[in-house]
N, CA, C and O atoms as a Tinker XYZ file with bonds, in Angstrom:
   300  protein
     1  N    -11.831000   20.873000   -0.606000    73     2
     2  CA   -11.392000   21.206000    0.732000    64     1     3
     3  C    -12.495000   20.905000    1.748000    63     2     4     5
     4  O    -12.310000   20.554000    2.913000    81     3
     5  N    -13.574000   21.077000    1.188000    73     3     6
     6  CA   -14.604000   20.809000    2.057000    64     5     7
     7  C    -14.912000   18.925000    2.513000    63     6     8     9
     8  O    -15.524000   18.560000    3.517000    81     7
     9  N    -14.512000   18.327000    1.832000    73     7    10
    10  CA   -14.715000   16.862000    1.886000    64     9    11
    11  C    -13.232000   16.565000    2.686000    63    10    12    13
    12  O    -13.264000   15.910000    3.728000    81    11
    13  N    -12.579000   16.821000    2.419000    73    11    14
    14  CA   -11.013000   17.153000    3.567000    64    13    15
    15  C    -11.379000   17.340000    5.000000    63    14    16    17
    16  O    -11.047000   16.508000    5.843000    81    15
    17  N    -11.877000   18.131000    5.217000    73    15    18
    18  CA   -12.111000   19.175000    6.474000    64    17    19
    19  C    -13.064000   18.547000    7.110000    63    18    20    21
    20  O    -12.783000   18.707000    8.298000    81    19
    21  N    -14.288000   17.758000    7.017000    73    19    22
    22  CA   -14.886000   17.463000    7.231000    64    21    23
    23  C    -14.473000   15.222000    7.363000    63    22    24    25
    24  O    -15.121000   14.328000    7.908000    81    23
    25  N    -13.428000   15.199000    6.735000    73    23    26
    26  CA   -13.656000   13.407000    6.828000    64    25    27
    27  C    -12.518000   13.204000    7.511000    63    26    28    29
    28  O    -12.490000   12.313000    8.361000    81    27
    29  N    -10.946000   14.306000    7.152000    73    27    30
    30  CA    -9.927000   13.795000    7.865000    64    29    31
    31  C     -9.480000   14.826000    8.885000    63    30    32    33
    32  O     -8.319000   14.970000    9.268000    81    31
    33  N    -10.459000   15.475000    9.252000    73    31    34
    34  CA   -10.234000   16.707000   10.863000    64    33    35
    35  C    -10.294000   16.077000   11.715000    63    34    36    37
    36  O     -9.231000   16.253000   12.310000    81    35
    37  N    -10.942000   15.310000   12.299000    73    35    38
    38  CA   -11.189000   14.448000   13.427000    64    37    39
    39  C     -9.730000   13.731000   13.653000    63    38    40    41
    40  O     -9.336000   13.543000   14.804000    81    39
    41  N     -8.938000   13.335000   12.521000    73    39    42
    42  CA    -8.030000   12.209000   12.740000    64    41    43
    43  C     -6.480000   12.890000   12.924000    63    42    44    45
    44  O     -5.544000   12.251000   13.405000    81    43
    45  N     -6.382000   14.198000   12.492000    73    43    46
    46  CA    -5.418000   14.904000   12.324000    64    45    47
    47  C     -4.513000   15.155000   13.820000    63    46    48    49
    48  O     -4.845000   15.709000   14.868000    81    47
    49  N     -3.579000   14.664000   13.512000    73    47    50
    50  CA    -2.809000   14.900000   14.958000    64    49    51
    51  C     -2.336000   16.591000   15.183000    63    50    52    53
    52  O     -2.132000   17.483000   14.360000    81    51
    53  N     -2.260000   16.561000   16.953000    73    51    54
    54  CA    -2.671000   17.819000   17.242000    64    53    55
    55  C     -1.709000   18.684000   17.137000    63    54    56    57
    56  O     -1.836000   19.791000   17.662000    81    55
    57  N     -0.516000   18.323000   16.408000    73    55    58
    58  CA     0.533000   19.027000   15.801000    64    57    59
    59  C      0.061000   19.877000   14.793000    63    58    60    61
    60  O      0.059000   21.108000   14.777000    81    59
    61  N     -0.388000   18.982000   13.847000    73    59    62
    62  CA    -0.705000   19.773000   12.703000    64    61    63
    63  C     -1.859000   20.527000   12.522000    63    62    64    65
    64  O     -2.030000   21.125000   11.460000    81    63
    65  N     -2.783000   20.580000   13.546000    73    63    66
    66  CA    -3.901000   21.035000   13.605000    64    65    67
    67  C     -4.431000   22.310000   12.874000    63    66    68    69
    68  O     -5.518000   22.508000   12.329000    81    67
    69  N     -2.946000   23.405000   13.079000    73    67    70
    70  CA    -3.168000   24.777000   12.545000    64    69    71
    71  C     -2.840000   24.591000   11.501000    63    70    72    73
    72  O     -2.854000   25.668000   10.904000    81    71
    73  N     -2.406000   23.492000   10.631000    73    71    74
    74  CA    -1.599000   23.616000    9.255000    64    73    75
    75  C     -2.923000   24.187000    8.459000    63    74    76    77
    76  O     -3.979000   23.654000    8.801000    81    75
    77  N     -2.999000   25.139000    7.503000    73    75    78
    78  CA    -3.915000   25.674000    6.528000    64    77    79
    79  C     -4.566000   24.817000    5.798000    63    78    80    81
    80  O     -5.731000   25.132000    5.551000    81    79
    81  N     -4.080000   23.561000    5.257000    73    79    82
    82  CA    -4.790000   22.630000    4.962000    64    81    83
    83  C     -6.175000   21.791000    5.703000    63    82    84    85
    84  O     -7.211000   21.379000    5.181000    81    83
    85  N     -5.893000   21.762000    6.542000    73    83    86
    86  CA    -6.926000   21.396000    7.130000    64    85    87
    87  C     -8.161000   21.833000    8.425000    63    86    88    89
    88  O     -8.750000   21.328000    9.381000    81    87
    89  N     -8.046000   23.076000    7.697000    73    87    90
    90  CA    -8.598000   24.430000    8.261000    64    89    91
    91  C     -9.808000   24.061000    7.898000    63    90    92    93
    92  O    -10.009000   23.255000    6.989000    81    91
    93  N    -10.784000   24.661000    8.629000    73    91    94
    94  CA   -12.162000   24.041000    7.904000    64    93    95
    95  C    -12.457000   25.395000    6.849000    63    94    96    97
    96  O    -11.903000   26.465000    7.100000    81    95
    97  N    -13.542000   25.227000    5.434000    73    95    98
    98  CA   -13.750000   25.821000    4.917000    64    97    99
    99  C    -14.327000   27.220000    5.394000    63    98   100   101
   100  O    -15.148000   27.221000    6.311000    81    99
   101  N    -13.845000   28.665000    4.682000    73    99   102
   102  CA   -15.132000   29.623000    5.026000    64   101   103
   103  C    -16.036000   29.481000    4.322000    63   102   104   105
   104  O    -16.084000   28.476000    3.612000    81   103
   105  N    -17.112000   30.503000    4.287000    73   103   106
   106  CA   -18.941000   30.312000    3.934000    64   105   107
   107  C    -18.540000   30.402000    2.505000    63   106   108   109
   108  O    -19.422000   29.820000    1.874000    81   107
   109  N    -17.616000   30.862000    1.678000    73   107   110
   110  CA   -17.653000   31.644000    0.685000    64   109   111
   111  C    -17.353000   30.187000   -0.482000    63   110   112   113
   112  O    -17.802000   29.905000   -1.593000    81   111
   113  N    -16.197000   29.398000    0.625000    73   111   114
   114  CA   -16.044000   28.393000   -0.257000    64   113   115
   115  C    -16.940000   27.118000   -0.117000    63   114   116   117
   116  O    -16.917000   26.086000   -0.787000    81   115
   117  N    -17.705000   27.459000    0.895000    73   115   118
   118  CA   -19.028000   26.302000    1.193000    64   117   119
   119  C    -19.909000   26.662000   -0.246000    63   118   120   121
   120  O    -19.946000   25.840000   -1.161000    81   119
   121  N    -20.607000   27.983000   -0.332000    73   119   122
   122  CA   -21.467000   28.235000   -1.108000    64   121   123
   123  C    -21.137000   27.708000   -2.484000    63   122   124   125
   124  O    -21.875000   27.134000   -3.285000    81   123
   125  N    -19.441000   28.138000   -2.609000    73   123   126
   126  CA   -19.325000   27.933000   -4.322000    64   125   127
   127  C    -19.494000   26.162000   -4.216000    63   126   128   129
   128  O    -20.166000   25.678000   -5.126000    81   127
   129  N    -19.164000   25.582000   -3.603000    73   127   130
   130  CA   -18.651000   24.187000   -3.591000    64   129   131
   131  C    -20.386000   23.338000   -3.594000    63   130   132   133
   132  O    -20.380000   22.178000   -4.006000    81   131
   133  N    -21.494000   23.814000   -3.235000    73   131   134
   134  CA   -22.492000   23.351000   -3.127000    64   133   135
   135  C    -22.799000   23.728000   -4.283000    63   134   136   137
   136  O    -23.291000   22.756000   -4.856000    81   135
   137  N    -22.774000   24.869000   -5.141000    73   135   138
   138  CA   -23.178000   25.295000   -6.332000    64   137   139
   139  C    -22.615000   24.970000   -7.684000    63   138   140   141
   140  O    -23.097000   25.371000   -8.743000    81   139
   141  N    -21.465000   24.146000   -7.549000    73   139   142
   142  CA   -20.772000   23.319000   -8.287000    64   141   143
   143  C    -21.527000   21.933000   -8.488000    63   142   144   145
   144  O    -21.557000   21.344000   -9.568000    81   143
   145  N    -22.252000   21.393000   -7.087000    73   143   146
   146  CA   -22.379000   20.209000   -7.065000    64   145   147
   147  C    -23.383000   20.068000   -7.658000    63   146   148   149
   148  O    -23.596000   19.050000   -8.317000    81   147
   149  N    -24.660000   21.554000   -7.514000    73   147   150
   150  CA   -26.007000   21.309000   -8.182000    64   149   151
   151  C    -25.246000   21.692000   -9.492000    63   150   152   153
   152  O    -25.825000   20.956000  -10.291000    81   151
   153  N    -24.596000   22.172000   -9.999000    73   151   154
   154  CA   -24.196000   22.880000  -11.348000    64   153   155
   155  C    -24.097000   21.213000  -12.119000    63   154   156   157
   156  O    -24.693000   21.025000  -13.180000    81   155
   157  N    -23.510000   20.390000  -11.636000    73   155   158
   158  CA   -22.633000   18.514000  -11.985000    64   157   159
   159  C    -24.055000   18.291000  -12.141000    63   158   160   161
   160  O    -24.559000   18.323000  -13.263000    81   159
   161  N    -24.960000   17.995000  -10.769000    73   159   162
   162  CA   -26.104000   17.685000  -10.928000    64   161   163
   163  C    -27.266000   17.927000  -11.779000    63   162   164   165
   164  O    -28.145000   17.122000  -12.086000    81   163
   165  N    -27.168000   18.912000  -12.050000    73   163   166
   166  CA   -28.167000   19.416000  -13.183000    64   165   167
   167  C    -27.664000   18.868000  -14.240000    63   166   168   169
   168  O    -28.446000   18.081000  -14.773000    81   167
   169  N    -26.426000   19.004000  -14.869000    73   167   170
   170  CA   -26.070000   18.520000  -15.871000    64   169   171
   171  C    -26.021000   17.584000  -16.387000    63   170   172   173
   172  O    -26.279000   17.409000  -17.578000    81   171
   173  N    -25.491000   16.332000  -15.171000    73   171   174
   174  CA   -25.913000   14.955000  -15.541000    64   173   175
   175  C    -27.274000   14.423000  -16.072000    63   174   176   177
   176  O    -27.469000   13.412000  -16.747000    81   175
   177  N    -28.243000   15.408000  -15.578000    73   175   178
   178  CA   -29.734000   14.908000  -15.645000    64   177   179
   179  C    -30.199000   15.319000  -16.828000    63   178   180   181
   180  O    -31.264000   14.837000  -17.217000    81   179
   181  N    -29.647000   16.089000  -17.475000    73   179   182
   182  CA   -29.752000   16.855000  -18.549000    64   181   183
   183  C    -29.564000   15.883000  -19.371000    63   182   184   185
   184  O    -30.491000   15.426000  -20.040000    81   183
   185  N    -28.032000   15.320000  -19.451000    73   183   186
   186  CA   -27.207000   14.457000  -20.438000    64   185   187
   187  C    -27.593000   13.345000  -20.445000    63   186   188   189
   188  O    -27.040000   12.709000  -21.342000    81   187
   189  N    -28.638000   12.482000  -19.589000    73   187   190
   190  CA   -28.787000   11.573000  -19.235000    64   189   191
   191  C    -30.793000   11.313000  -19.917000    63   190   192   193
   192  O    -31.191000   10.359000  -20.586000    81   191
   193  N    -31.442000   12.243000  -19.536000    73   191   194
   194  CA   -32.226000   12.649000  -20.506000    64   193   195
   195  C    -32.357000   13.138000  -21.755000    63   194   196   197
   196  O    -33.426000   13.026000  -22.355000    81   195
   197  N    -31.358000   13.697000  -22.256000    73   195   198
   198  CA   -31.391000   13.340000  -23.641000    64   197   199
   199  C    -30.630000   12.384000  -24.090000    63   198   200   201
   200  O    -30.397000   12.501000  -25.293000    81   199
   201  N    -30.002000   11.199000  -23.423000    73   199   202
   202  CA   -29.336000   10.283000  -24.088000    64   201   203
   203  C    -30.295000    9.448000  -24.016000    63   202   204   205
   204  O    -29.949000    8.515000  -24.741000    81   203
   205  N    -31.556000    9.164000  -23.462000    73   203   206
   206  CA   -32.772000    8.712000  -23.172000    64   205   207
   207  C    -33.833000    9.148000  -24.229000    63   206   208   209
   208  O    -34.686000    8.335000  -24.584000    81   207
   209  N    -33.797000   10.640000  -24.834000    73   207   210
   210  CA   -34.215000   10.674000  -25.986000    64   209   211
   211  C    -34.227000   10.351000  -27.510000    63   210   212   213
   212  O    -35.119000   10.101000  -28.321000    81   211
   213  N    -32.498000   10.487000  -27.581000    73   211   214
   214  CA   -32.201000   10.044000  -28.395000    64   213   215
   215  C    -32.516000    8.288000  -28.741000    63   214   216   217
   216  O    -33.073000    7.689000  -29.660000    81   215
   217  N    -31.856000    7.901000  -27.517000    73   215   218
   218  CA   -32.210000    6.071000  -27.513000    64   217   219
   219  C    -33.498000    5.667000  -28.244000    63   218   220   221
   220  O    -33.559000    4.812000  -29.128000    81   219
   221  N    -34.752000    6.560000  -27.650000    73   219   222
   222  CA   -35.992000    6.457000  -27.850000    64   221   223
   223  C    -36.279000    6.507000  -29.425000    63   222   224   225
   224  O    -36.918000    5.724000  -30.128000    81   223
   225  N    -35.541000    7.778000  -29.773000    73   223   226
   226  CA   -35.780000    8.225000  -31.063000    64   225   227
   227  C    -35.361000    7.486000  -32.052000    63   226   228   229
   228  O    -35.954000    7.737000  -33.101000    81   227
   229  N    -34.486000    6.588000  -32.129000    73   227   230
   230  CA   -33.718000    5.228000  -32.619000    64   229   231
   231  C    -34.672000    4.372000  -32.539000    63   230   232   233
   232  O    -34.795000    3.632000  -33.515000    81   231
   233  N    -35.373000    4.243000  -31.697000    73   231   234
   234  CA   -36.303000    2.804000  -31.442000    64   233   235
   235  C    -35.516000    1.646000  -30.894000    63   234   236   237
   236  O    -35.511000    0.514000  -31.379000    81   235
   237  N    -34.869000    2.036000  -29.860000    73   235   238
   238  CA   -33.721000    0.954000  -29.799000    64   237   239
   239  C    -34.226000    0.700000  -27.710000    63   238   240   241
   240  O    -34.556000    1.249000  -26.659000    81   239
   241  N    -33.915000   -0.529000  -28.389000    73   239   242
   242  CA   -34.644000   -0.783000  -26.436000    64   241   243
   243  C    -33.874000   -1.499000  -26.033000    63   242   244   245
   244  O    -33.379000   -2.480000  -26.588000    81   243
   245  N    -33.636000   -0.952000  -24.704000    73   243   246
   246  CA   -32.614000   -1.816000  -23.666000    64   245   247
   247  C    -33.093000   -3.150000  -23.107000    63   246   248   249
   248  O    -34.301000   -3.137000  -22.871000    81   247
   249  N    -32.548000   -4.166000  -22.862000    73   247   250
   250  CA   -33.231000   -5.791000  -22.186000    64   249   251
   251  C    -32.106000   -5.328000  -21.496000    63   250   252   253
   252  O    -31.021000   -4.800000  -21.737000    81   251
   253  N    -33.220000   -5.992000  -19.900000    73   251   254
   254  CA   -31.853000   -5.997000  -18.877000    64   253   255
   255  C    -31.694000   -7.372000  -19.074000    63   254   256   257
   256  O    -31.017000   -7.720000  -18.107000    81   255
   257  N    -32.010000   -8.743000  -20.028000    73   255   258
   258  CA   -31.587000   -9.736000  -20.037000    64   257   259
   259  C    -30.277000  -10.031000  -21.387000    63   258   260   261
   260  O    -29.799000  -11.077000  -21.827000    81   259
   261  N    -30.004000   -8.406000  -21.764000    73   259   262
   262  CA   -28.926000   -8.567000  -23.200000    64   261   263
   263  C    -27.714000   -8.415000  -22.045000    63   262   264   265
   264  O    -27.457000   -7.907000  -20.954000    81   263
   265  N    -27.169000   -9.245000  -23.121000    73   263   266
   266  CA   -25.628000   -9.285000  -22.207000    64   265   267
   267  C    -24.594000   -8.908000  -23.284000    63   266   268   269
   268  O    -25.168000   -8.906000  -24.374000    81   267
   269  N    -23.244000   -8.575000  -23.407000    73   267   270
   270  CA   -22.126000   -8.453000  -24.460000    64   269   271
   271  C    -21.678000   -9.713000  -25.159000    63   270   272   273
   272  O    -21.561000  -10.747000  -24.501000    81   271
   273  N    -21.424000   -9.689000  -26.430000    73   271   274
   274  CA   -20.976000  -10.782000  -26.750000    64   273   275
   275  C    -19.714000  -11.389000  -26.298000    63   274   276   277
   276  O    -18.645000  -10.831000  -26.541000    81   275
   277  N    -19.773000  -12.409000  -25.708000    73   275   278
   278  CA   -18.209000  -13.231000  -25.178000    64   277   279
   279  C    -16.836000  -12.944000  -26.032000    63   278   280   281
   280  O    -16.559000  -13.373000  -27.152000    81   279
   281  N    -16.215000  -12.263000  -25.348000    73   279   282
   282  CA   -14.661000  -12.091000  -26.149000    64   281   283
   283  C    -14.090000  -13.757000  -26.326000    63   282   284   285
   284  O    -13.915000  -14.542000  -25.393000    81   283
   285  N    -13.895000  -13.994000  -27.580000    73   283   286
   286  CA   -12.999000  -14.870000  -28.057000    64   285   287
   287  C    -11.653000  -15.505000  -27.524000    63   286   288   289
   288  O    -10.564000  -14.979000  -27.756000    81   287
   289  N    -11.778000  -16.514000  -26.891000    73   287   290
   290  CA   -10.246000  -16.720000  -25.884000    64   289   291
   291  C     -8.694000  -17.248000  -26.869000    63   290   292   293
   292  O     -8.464000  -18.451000  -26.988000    81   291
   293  N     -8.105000  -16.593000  -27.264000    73   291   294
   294  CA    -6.669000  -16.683000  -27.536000    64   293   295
   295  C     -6.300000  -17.944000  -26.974000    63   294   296   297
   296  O     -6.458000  -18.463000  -25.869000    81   295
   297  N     -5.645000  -18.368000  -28.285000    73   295   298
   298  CA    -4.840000  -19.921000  -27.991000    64   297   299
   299  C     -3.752000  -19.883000  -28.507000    63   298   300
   300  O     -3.001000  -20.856000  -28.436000    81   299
């Protein structure tokens, strides 16, 4: 609601203005909605560092010059 309220308020014709939908958020749902985002955020960094450990722990190293092998073209 908060990404709503904030990208398509400006554009909302002035009919619908009071519709509940596009009410801007209260504090209560600001707070949870920022604390969700660090909650995603933390987590990714988490998952992303140990998928970085693990990699490591394999001995397996990324080339940014490896590419996928070419799919086979059907005839």
């Amino acid at each position: 609601m908060l990404e709503l309220h904030s990208k398509t308020g400006p554009y909302v014709p002035e009919e619908h203005q009071e519709n509940w939908i596009y009410a801007a958020p209260s504090e209560q749902e600001k707070v949870d909605a920022k604390t969700a985002k660090q909650a995603r955020r933390e987590h990714r960094a988490a998952m992303a560092a140990s998928a970085k450990a693990n990699q490591d722990r394999r001995g397996r190293e990324t080339d940014i010059d490896a590419r996928p092998t070419p799919k086979k073209s059907r005839k």
